[in-house]
C-alpha positions in Angstrom: -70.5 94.4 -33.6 -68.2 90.9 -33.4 -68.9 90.8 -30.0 -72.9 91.3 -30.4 -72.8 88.9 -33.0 -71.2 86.3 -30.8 -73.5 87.1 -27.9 -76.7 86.3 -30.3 -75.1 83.2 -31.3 -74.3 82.0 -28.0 -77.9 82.8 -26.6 -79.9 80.7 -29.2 -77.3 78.0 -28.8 -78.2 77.7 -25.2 -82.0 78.2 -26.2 -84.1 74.5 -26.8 -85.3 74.8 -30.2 -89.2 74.3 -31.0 -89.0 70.9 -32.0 -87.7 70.2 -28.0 -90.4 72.9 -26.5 -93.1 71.1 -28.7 -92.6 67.8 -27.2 -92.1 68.8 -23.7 -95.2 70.3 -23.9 -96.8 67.0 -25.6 -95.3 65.1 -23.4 -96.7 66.8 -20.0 -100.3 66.4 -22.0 -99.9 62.7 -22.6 -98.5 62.4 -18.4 -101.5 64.1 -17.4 -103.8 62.1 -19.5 -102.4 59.0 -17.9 -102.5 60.3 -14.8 -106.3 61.4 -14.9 -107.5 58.1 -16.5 -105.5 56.0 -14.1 -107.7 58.3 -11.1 -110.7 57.4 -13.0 -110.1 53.6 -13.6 -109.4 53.0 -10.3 -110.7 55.4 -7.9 -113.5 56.4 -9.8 -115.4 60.0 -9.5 -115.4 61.9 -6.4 -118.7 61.2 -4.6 -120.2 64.4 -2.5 -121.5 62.0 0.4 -124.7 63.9 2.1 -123.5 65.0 6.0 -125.1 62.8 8.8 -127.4 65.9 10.0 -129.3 65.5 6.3 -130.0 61.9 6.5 -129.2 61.3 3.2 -130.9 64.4 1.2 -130.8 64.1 -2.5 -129.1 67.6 -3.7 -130.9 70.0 -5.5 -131.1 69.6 -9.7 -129.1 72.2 -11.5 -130.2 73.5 -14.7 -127.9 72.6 -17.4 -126.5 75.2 -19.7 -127.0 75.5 -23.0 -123.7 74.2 -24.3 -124.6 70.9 -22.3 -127.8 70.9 -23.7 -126.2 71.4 -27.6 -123.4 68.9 -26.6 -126.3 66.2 -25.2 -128.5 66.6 -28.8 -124.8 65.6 -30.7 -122.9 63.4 -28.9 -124.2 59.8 -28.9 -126.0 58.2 -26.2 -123.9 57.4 -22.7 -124.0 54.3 -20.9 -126.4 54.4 -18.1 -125.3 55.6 -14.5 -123.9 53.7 -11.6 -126.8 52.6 -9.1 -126.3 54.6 -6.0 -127.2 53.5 -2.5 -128.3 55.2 1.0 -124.8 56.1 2.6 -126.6 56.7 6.2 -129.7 55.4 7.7 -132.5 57.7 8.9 -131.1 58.4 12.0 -128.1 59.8 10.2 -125.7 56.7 11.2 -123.1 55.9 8.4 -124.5 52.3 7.3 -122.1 49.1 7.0 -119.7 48.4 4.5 -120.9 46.9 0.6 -119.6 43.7 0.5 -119.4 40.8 -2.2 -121.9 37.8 -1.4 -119.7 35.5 -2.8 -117.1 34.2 -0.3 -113.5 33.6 -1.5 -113.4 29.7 -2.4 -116.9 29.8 -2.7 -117.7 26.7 -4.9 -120.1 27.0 -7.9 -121.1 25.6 -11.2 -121.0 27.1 -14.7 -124.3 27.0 -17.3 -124.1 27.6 -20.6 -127.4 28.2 -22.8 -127.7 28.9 -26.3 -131.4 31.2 -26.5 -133.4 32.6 -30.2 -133.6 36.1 -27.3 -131.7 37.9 -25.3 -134.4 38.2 -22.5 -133.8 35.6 -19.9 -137.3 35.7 -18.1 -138.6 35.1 -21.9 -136.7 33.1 -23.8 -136.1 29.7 -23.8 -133.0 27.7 -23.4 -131.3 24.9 -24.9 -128.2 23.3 -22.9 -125.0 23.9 -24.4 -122.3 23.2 -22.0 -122.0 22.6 -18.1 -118.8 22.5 -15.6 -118.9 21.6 -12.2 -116.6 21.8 -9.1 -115.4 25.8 -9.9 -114.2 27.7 -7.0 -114.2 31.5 -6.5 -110.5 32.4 -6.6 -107.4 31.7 -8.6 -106.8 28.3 -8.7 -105.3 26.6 -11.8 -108.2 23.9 -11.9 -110.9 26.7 -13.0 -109.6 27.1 -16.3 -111.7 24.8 -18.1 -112.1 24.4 -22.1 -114.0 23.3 -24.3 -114.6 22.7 -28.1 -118.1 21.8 -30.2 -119.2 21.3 -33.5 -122.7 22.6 -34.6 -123.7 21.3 -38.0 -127.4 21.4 -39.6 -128.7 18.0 -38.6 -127.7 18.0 -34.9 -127.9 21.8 -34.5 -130.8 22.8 -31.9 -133.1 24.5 -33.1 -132.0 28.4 -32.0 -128.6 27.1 -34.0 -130.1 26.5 -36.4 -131.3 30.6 -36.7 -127.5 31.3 -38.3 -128.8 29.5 -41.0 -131.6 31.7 -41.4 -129.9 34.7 -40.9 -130.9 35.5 -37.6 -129.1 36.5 -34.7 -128.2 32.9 -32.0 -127.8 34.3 -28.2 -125.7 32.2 -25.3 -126.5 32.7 -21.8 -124.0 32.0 -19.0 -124.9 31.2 -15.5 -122.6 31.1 -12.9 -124.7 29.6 -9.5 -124.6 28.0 -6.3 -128.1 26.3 -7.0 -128.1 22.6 -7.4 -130.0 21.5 -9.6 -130.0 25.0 -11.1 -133.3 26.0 -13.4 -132.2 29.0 -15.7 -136.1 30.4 -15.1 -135.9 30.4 -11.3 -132.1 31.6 -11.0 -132.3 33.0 -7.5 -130.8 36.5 -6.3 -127.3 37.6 -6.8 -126.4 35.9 -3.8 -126.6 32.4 -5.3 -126.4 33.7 -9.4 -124.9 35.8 -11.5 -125.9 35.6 -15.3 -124.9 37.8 -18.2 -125.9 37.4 -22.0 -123.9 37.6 -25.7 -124.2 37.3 -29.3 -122.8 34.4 -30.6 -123.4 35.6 -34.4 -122.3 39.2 -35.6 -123.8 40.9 -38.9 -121.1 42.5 -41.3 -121.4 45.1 -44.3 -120.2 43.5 -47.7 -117.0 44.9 -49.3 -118.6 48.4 -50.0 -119.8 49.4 -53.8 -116.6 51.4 -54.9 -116.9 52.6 -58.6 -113.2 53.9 -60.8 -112.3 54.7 -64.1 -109.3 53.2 -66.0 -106.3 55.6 -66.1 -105.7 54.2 -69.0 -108.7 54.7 -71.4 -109.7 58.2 -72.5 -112.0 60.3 -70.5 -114.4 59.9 -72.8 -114.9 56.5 -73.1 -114.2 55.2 -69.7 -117.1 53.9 -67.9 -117.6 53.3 -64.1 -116.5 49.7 -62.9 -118.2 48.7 -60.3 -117.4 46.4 -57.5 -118.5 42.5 -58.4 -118.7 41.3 -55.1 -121.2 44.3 -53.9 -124.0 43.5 -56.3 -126.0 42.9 -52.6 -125.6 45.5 -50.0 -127.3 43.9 -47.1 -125.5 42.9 -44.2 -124.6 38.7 -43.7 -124.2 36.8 -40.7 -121.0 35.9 -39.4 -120.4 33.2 -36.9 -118.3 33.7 -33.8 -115.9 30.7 -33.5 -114.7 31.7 -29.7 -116.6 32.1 -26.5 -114.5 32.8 -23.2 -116.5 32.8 -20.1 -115.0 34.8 -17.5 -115.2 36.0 -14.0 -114.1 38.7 -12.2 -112.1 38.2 -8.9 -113.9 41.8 -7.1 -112.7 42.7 -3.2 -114.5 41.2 -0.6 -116.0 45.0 0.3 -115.8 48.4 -0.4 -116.3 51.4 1.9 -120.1 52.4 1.1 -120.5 55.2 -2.2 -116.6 54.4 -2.7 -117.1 51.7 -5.2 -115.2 53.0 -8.4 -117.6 54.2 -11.1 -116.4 52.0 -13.8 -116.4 48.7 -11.7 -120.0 50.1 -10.3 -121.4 50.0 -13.6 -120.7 46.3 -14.4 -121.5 44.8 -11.1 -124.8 43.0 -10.0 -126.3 44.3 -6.9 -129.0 43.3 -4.2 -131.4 46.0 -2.9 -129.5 46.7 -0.2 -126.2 47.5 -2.1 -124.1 44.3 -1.6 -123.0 43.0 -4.8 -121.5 39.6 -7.1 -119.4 38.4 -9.2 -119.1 40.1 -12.8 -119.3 37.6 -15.0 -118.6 38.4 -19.0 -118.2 37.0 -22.2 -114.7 38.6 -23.2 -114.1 39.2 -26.8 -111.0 41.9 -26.4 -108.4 39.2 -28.3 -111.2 38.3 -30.7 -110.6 40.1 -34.0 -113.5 40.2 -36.3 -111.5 38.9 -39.3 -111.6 35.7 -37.8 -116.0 35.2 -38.3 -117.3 32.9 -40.7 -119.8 33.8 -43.2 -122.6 31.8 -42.7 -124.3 30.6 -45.8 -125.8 27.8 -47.9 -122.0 26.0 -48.6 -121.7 25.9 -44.8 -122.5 23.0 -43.4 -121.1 23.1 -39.3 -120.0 25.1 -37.3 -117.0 25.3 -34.3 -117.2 26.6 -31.2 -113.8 27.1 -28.8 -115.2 27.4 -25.2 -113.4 28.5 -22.2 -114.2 29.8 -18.8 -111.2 31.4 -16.7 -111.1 33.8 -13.6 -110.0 36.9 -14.4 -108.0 39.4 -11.8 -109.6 43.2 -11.3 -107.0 45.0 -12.8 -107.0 42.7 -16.0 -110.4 43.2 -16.3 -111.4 46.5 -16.0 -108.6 47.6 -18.2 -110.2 45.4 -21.3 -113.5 47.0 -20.3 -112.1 50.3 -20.0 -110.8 50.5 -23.4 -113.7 48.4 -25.1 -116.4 51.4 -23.9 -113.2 53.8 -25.7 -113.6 52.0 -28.6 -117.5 51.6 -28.6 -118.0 55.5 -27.8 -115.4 56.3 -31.0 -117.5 54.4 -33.1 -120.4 55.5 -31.7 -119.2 59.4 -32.6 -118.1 58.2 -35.9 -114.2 58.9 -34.8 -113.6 54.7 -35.4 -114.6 51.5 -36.7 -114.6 48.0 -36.0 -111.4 47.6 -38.3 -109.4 50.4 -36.7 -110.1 48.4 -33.1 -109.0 45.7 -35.1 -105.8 46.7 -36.0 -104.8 47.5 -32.5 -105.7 44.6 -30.8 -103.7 42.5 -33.8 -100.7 45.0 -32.9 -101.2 44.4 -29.3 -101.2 40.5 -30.0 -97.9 40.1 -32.8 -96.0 42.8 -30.4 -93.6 41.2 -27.4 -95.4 42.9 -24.5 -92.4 43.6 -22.7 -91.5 45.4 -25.8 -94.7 47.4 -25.9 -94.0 48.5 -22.0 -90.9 49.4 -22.8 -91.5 51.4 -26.0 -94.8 53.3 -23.7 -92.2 53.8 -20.9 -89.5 55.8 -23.2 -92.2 57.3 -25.3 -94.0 59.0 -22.3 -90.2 59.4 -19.6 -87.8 60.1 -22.9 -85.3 63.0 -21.8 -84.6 65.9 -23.5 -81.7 66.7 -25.9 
C-alpha cells in the first residue's frame, strides 16, 4: 500500500499541473496569431492567378451559405476590396511587372488646402501651407514643420466653419506639377492627394443619474449630471496635422501586391501605382481636442510632413482598421484606443519589446 502510495505521489509530481498546461496552450494560440497576422501584413492573401491557357477568365461566383449570409446582415460594413488587375494579356502572356511611377529621389512639392467638403473635384480651396524642394526617399531635409494660428478675424472663411459647428476639411497634395492647380491635379504619375478632418465631434460627459447612500430610500431623489443638461455632440479642434508619405518598392510582381498595402495605394488603369500619402493621427490622442466655442477666440495648428518607411506604416494602418472594425462591432471605443496608444507612448519601447518577447517565448516551470 506504502509503495502504491509513493508511486501516485511520484507520478503527479512529475505531471505539469493545469496552471502550466493552460498556458502552454495559450501561449501556442497567441504564436500562431502572430504568425498568421505577420502572413497577412506582409504577404497578403493568396491570389489563385488564372493559367495562361484561360487568358485571364474570371472564376465562377459561389453561392454563399447561409451562415455567411447571417454573419454579412450582423457584422458591420468591410472596407472595400483591393482593385485587381489583368495578370496576362489576351494571348495568355504573363504581362510586366506593377511598378511605382514615382522614381527614388524623385523631387516634388507639398500642398496644403483647407476645403468646407471633402470632395476635391467640388470644393473649393483655400491655401494653407506649401513646401518646396522634397525628394522621394529618406533624406533628413524632408522633415519639414510647421506651426499656425487661426483666430476669428484672419480665419478664411471654411475656418471659420469650427465656429459654426461644422466640420473644416484639409487636403494634401503631393505633385510634380509646377505651378500646381488643385482642380487640374494630373494622374497619379505626377499627384497623389488624400483628404482629413481637421475638426472631430465628441459626446458630452453622458447623463448619469445616482442616489445618495446616505439619505433614506425614500427620500432620495435622482441627481443628475450638471454638465449633461445638452446631449448633442460639440466640435473639437485638432491641434496636429502630420503629412506623411510612404516610401513603397519600386515594383511588385503583378497580383502579388500585399492586400493591405493594395488597399491604400493609388493606381493608374493599367495597374502601376504612387505614393500613399496620409494624414497620420496614430500618436494623436483625442484628449488633447479643443472644444470649440464662443470663449475661443484662435486656434493652433502643429504641421509636419515626414517620409515614412513601409513597415512603419502599414503597421499604424494595420492596427488603426483593428481599432475602427472593434468600434465598429461595438467591442471598443475611442477611449479604450486611447488608452493604448498613451501606454504605448509613457512605456520605454525597448521595454515593451522586451516584456512582448518573454510574454509570448517565457519557458515553462
Amino acid at each position: 500500500m506504502a509503495e502504491e502510495v509513493a508511486a501516485n505521489a511520484a507520478g503527479a509530481a512529475d505531471a505539469p499541473d493545469a496552471g502550466d498546461a493552460a498556458f502552454g496552450v495559450a501561449r501556442s494560440v497567441i504564436m500562431f496569431m502572430i504568425v498568421q497576422s505577420a502572413v497577412k501584413s506582409f504577404g497578403g492573401a493568396p491570389k489563385n492567378a488564372p493559367a495562361p491557357h484561360q487568358k485571364g477568365a474570371a472564376p465562377v461566383p459561389r453561392e454563399k451559405s447561409s451562415i455567411e449570409l447571417w454573419a454579412e446582415k450582423r457584422l458591420p460594413p468591410q472596407p472595400p476590396p483591393a482593385p485587381t488587375f489583368e495578370m496576362y494579356d489576351e494571348d495568355g502572356r504573363r504581362l510586366p511587372r506593377q511598378r511605382n511611377l514615382w522614381a527614388e529621389g524623385a523631387p516634388y512639392d507639398l500642398h496644403v488646402f483647407t476645403a468646407c467638403g471633402n470632395d476635391s473635384k467640388t470644393t473649393s480651396f483655400e491655401p494653407l501651407w506649401v513646401e518646396k524642394g522634397l525628394t522621394y526617399d529618406h533624406e533628413p531635409s524632408n522633415k519639414r514643420e510647421r506651426r499656425f494660428n487661426v483666430t476669428r478675424q484672419n480665419a478664411t472663411r471654411c475656418l471659420r466653419r469650427a465656429w459654426e459647428n461644422v466640420t473644416v476639411y484639409a487636403h494634401a497634395f503631393l505633385t510634380t506639377r509646377a505651378p500646381f492647380d488643385p482642380k487640374k491635379p494630373g494622374g497619379v504619375d505626377e499627384t497623389v492627394h488624400c483628404v482629413h478632418k481637421l475638426t472631430a465631434f465628441k459626446a458630452p460627459p453622458k447623463d448619469t443619474e445616482g442616489r445618495s447612500l446616505l439619505e433614506d430610500a425614500a427620500d432620495a431623489s435622482p441627481r443628475r449630471n450638471k454638465n449633461a443638461s445638452d446631449a448633442r455632440p460639440t466640435l473639437h479642434w485638432k491641434h496636429q496635422l502630420h503629412v506623411r508619405v510612404a516610401a513603397i518598392p519600386p515594383a511588385f510582381e503583378r497580383g502579388s501586391i500585399p492586400d493591405p498595402i493594395s488597399r491604400l495605394l493609388p493606381f493608374d488603369h493599367a495597374g502601376d501605382y504612387g505614393p500613399a500619402v496620409h494624414v497620420d493621427e496614430f500618436w494623436v490622442l483625442r484628449k488633447s481636442f479643443s472644444e470649440v466655442n464662443g470663449t475661443v477666440d484662435s486656434l493652433n495648428l502643429a504641421a509636419s510632413f515626414d517620409v515614412d518607411g513601409l513597415m512603419k506604416w502599414q503597421m499604424k494602418k494595420s492596427m488603426e482598421q483593428q481599432w475602427a472594425t472593434q468600434r465598429a462591432m461595438g467591442m471598443g471605443s475611442e477611449g479604450e484606443s486611447d488608452i493604448i496608444r498613451e501606454m504605448l507612448l509613457e512605456t520605454n519601447p525597448i521595454l515593451l519589446a522586451v516584456t512582448m518577447l518573454v510574454s509570448v517565448a517565457r519557458p515553462g516551470r
